[in-house]
N, C-alpha and C positions, 0 to 999 in steps of 0.2 A: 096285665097278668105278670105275676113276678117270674124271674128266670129261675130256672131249678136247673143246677149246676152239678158237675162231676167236679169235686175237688181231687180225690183221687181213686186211684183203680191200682187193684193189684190181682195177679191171677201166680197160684203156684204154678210149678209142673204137673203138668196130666201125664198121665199115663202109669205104669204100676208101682204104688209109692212101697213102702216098709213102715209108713207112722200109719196110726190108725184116724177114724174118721174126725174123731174132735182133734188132734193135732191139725192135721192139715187144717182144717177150719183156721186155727188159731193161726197158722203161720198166716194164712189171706188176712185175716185183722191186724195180725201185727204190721202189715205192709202199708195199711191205709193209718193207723192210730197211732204212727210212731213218736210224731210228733206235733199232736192232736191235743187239746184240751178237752181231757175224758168228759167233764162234765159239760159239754156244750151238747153232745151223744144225747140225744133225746129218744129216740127210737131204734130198735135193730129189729132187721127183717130177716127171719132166717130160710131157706129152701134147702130141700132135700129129698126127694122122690121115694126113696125105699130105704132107710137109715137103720129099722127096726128090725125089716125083716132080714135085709143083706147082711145087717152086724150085729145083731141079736141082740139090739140095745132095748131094754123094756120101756124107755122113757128117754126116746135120743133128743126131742125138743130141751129136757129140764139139765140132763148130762151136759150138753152144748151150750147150755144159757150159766150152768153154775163156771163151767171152766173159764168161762168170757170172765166173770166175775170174779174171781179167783187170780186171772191173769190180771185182770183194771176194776179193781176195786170201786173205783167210783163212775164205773157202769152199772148203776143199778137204775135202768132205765125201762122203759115198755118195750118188752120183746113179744115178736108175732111169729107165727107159723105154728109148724111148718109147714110151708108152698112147698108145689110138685118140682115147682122149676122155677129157675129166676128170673125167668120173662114175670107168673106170676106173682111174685114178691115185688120185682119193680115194676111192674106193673101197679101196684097196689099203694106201693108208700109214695107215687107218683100221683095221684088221685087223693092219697091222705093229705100231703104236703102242698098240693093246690089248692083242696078243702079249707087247711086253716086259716084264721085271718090274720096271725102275726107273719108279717112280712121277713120274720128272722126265725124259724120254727126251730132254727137250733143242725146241729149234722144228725144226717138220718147214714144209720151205715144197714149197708142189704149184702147179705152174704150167703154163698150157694157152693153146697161140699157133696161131694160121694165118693164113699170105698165101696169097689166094686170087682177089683181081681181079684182078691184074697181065696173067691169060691172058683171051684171047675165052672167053665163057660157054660156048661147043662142045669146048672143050677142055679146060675144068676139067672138066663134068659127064662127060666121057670119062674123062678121068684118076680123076675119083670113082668111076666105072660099077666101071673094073677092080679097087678095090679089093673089091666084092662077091663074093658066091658063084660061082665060074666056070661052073657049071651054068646056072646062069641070066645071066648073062652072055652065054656063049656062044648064048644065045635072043633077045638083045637088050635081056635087061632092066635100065632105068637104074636109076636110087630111087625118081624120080617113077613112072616106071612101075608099081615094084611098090607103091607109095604107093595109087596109082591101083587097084591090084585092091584094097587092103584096103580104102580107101573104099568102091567101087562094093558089096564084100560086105557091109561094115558098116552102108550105109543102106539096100540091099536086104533084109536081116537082119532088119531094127528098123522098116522100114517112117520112116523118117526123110526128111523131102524133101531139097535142095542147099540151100535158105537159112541153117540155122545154120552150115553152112562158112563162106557170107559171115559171119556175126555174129561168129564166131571172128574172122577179118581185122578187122574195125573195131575189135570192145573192144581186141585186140592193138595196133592201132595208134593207137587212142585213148590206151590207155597208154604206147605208145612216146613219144609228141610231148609227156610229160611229163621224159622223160629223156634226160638232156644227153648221153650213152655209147650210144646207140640210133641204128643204121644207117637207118633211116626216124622222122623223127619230123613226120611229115606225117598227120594224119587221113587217112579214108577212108571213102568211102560203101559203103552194099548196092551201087547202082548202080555204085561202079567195080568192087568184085570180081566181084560177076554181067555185067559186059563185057568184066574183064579176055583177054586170048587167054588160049584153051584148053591148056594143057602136056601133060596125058594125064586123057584125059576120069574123070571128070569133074571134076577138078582143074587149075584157072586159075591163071595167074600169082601173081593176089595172096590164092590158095590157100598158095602155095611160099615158104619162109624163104628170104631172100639168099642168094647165096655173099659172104661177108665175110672183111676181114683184120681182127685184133684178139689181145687178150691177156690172161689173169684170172692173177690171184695170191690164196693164200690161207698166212695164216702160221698152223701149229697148234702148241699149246701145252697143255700140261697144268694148269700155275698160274695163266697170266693169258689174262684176256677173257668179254667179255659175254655168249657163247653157245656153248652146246656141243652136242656129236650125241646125240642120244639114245638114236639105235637107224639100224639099217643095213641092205639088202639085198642081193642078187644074185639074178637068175636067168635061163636063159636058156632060147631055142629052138630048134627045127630053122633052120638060115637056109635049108634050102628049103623055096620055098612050098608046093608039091605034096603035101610031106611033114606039113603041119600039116594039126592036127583042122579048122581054121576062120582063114580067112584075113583075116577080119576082126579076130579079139580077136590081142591081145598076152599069150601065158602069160608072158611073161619078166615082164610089169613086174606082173604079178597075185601069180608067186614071190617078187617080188624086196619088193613091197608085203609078203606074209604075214610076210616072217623080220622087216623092221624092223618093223611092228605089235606082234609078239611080241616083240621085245626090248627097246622102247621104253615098253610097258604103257600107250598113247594108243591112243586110238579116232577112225577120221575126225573124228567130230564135232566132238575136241578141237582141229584143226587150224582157223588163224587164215589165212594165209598158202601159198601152194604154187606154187612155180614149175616148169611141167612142159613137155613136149616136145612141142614142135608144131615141128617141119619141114615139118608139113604140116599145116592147119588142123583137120582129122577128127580127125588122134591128141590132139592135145588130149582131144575129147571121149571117145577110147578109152582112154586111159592113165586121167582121172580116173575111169570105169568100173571099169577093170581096178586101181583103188588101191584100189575099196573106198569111194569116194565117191556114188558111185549105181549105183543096177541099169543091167546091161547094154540101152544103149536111152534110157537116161534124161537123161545130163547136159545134151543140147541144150534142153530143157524148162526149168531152173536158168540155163541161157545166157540164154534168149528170156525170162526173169522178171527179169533183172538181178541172178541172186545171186551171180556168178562177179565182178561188178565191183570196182576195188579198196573203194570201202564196202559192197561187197554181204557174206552170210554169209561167203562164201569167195572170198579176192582170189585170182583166176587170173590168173599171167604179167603181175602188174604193174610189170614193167621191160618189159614190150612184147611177151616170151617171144623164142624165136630167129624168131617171126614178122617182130618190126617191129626188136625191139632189134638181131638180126643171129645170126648163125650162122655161128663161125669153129668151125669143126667139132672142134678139140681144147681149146677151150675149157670146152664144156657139161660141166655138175655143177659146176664151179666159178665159173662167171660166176652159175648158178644160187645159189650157198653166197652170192656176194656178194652178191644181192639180197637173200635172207633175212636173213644178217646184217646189212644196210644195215634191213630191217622190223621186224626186233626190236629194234633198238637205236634204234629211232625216230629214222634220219636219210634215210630214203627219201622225204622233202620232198615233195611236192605226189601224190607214187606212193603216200606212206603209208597204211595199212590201220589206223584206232584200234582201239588198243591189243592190237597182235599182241604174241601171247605164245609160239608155238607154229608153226611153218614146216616147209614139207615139199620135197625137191628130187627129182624126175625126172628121169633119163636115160637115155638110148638108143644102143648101137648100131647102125648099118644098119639094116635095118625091123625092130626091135627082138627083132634075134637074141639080145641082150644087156639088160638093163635092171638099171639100179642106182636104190634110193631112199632119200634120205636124210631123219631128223628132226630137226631142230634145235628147240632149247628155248633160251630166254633163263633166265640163269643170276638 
């Protein structure tokens, strides 16, 4: 099978910009195309979660594809979307470009934007709200909310107290305050998360990833670059709650864990590096659970030891994760592919993990109606 490669990655700043949604987009393309032969560009994959409703664009897919073209002229290539998120955009041009049978398909660039301070915080997470499941909606339920029961079941469950949620927050924004592209990069005590306000019990404020504006770019290649995928998942669940075996675990990212395990021929163990989803400090420790990295119940134990840290066994979220780095909601999978690729190629400077060899990306849909995971190997 041919290797499908990161030639390069570029992530703007997260966190509250002044240029509007297609600028930023554009600064992440110029990062990766600067010195590119536009017409080798066969494909762009665009994401973006809420682009229409957050920025009242009537047609943000065709605004975003003309500025591309506008900017590089001899981009007039197959553009897709818009995906929710860029797990599924790379997820997808990852399955296209395995699909074709020229061994040279050309650069595939996938790029994932959102403006999202510009509104009061009541009005984005309303605007967020309605993109969920209407059933539950129609009950009231935000993210936080339904975040909020999968917590409440998950430490009920396991018999887990509230303090490894704070320790999530701190190592997160310990590692954020190391990276210059990180929406917070201010340390943080037990004591401010345990006083942070309450959002939905028993999840605090600086339990909750930002709402941020920001942009990731990823250019794939089949010939050239440092690191490639090694193996890929998908898998999803019921999006209503009611309807799941147990409201605590994630089956999506446990599916979506099993198919890349099996196509990649790595065992957790083998993993150096993994940047995964915490929109909310709990999922962290549910998703690495649900990878395959510990028994269900276990990971906070590996937290409160110091092995999740970036020199500990297994660097977790050391770009900060969407906890402290930021959370522009069509960015994730691909802001995640740039940190691995920034760790394997050993330029993730003072965040570095010695001698990662072996990175792994999580992503989520919604309360992880969807979960995609990806393995990257350094070539």
């Amino acid at each position: 099978m041919k290797k499908i490669k990161i030639k390069s990655s570029y992530l703007t700043p997260f966190g509250r910009l002044d240029h509007d949604l297609v600028s930023i987009a554009l600064e992440a393309v110029r990062g990766v195309l600067s010195d590119v032969d536009i017409k080798r560009v066969r494909h762009v994959y665009i994401a973006s979660y809420a682009p229409a409703e957050l920025c009242r664009l009537p047609n943000p897919f065709g605004q975003i594809r003309r500025a591309f073209q506008k900017e590089y002229p001899g981009l007039t290539t197959r553009y897709h979307g818009l995906f929710k998120t860029g797990g599924e955009a790379l997820h997808t041009a990852l399955e296209e470009m395995r699909a074709t049978a020229s061994n040279d398909p050309g650069h595939v660039l996938i790029v994932g934007v959102e403006k999202m301070t510009h509104l009061p915080p009541a009005e984005t997470a309303g605007i967020l709200s309605q993109r969920e499941n209407p059933h539950d909606r129609a009950y009231g339920a935000t993210l936080p909310a339904l975040g909020a029961l999968a917590t409440r079941s998950y430490l009920r469950t396991h018999g887990i107290p509230e303090t490894p949620l704070h320790s999530v927050a701190v190592k997160n924004h310990k590692n954020g305050s190391q990276n210059p592209k990180a929406h917070f990069r201010r340390p943080v005590t037990l004591d401010d998360v345990a006083s942070s306000p309450l959002v939905a019990d028993p999840l605090r404020r600086l339990h909750c990833a930002p709402t941020s504006d920001g942009a990731a770019a990823l250019l794939l290649d089949t010939l050239e670059g440092e690191v490639w995928y090694r193996g890929w998942g998908k898998g999803t669940d019921t999006p209503l709650f009611q309807d799941r075996d147990d409201i605590g675990r994630f089956a999506a990212t446990a599916k979506a864990s099993d198919v890349a395990w099996r196509q990649s021929h790595v065992t957790p163990e083998d993993i150096d590096v993994v940047e995964i989803h915490d929109a909310f400090t709990s999922f962290e420790l549910i998703n690495l659970e649900e990878m395959g990295f510990f028994e269900m119940g276990d990971a906070w134990k590996a937290l409160e030891a110091g092995e999740l840290e970036i020199n500990g066994k297994l660097a977790v979220n050391s770009s900060g994760g969407m906890k402290a780095k930021g959370h522009p909601i069509g960015t994730t999978g691909i802001s995640s592919s740039a940190e691995i690729h920034d760790q394997l190629t050993g330029k993730a400077g003072p965040r570095q993990h010695e001698n990662a060899r072996l990175g792994m990306v999580q992503s989520v849909g919604g309360v992880s109606d969807e979960s995609f995971v990806f393995i990257l190997d350094s070539c």
